[in-house]
C-alpha positions as a Markdown table, in Angstrom:
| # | Residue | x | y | z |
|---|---|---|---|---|
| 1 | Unk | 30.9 | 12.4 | -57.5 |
| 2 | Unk | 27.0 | 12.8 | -58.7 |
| 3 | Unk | 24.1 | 14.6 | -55.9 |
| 4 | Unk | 23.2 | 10.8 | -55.2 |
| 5 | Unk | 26.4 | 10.2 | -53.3 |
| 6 | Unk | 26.7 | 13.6 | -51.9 |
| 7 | Unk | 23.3 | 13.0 | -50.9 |
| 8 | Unk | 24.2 | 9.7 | -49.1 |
| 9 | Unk | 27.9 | 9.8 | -48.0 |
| 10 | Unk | 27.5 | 13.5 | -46.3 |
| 11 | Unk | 25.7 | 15.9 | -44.2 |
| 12 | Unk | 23.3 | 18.0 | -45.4 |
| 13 | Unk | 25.8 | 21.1 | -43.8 |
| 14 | Unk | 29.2 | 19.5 | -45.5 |
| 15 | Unk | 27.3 | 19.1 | -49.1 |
| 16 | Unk | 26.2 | 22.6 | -48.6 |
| 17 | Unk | 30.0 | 24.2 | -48.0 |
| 18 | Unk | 30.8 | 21.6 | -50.0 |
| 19 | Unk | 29.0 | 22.4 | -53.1 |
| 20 | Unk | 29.4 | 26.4 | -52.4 |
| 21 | Unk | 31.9 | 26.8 | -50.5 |
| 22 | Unk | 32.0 | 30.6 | -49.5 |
| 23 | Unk | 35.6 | 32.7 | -48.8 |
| 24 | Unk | 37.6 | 30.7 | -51.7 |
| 25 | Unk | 41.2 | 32.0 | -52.8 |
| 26 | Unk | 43.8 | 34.2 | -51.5 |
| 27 | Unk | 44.6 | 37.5 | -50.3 |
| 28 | Unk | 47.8 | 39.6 | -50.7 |
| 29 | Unk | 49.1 | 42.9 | -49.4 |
| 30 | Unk | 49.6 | 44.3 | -45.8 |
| 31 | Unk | 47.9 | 42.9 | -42.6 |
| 32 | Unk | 47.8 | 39.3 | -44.5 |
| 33 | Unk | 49.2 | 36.2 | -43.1 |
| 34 | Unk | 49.3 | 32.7 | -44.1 |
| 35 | Unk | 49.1 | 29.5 | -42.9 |
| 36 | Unk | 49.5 | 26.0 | -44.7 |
| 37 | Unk | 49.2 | 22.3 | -43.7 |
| 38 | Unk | 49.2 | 19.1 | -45.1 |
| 39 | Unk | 50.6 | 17.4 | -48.3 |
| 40 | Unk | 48.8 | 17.5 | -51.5 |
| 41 | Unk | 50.6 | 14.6 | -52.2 |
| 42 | Unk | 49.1 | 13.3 | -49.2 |
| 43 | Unk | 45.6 | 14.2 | -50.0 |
| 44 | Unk | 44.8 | 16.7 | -47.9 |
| 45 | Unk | 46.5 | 20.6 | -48.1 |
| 46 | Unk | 45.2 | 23.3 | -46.7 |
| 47 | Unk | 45.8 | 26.8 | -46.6 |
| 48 | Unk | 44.1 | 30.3 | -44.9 |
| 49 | Unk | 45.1 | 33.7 | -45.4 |
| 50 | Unk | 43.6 | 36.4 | -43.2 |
| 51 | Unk | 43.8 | 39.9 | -43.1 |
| 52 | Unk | 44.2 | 41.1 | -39.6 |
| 53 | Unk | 44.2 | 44.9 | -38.8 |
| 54 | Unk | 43.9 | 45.9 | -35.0 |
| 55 | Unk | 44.1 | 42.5 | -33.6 |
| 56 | Unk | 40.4 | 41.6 | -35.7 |
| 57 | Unk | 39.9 | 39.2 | -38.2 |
| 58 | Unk | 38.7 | 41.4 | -41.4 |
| 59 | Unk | 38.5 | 38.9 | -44.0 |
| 60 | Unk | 40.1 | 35.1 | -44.4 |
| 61 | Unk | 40.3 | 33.3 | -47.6 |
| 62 | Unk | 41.4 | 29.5 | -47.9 |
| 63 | Unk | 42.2 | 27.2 | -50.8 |
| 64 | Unk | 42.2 | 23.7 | -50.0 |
| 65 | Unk | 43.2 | 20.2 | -52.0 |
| 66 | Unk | 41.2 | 17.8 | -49.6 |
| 67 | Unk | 38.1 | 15.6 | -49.4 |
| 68 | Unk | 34.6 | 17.3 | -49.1 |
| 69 | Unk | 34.8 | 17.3 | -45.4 |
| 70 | Unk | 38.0 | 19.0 | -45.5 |
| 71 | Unk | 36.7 | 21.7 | -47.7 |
| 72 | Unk | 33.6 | 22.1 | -46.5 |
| 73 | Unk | 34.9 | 22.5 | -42.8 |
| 74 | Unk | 37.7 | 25.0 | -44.1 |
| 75 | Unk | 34.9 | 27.1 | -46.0 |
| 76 | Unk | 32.9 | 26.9 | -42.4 |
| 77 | Unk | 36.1 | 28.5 | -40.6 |
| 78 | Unk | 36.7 | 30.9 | -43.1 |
| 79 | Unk | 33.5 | 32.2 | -42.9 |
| 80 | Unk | 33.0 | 32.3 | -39.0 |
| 81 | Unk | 36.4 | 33.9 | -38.0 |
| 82 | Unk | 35.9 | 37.2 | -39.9 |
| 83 | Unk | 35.0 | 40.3 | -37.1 |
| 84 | Unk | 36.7 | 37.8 | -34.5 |
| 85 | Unk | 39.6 | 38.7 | -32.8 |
| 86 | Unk | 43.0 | 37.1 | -33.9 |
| 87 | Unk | 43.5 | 33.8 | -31.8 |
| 88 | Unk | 45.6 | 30.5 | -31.9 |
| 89 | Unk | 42.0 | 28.9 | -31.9 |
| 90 | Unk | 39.5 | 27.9 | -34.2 |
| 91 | Unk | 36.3 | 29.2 | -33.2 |
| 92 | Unk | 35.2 | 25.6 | -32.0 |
| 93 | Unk | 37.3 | 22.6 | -31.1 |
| 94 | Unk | 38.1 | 20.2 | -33.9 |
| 95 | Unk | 35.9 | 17.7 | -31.9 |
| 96 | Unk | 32.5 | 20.1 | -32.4 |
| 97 | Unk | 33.8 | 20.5 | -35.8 |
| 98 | Unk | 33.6 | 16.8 | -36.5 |
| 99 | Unk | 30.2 | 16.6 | -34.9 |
| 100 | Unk | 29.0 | 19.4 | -36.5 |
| 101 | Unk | 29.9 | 17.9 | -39.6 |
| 102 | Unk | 29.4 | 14.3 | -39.5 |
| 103 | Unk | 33.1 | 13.5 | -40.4 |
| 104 | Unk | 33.9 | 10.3 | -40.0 |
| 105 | Unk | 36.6 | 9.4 | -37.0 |
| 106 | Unk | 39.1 | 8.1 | -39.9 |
| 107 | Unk | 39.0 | 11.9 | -41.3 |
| 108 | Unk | 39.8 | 13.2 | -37.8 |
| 109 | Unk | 43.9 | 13.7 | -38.6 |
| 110 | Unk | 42.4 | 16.1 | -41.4 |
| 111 | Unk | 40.5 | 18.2 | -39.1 |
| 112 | Unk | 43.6 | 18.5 | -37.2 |
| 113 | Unk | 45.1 | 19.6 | -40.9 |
| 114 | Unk | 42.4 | 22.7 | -40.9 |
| 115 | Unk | 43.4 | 23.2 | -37.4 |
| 116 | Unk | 47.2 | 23.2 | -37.9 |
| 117 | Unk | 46.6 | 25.4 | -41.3 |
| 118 | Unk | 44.4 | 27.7 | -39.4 |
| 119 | Unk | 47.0 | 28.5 | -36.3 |
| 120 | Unk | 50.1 | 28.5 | -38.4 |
| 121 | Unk | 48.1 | 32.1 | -40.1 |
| 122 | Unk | 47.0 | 33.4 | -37.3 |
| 123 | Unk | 50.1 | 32.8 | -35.1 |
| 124 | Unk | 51.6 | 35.1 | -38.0 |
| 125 | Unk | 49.1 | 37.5 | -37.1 |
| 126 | Unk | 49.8 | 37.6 | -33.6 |
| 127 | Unk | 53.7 | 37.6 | -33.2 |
| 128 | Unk | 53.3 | 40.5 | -36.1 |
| 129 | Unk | 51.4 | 42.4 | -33.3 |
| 130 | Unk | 54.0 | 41.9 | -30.8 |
């Protein structure tokens, strides 16, 4: 896909977590939990680890195999969970997510892949605490 159609199929905030898309890869050792949606086969797999330590978001990383609204959405999460406390929630529904980034209403079941992805790893998180 060339700038032109970036330019003209998205937003200017997807093309910019698209294009450099911040929090990329994973994490290992203890505190880290991990949560995966989707089907690559599919088209859309997604995937956070976070590193939780006193029931607070320290870091999150996220690999993804999705469209450039799925990625750049993931990337957004990512980056706006870290200091948060643990929660079964992304920080804003997947509605305000798809308004915020101008995804279309046919890419709404992969919002709800981000959103799935994103509670399976910090569910993790919590029932670890407990």
């Amino acid at each position: 896909m060339n700038g032109d159609e970036l330019t003209r199929r998205y937003s200017e905030l997807t093309r910019r977590y698209f294009e450099s898309p911040g929090n990329v890869g994973e994490l290992s050792g203890a505190g880290v939990f991990r949560g995966a949606a989707g089907n690559r086969e599919l088209g859309t797999w997604v995937q956070f680890d976070l590193r939780a330590e006193s029931g607070t978001v320290r870091a999150v990383r996220f690999l993804a195999f999705a469209c450039p609204h799925t990625i750049a959405v993931s990337a957004w999460v990512a980056e706006q969970t870290v200091g948060r406390a643990v929660t079964s929630v992304l920080p804003e529904s997947v509605q305000d997510l798809r308004d915020r980034f101008a995804v279309p209403i046919e890419k709404m079941g992969r919002l709800l892949i981000v959103e799935d992805a994103w509670l399976a790893a910090a569910v993790a998180a919590i029932d670890y605490r407990r």
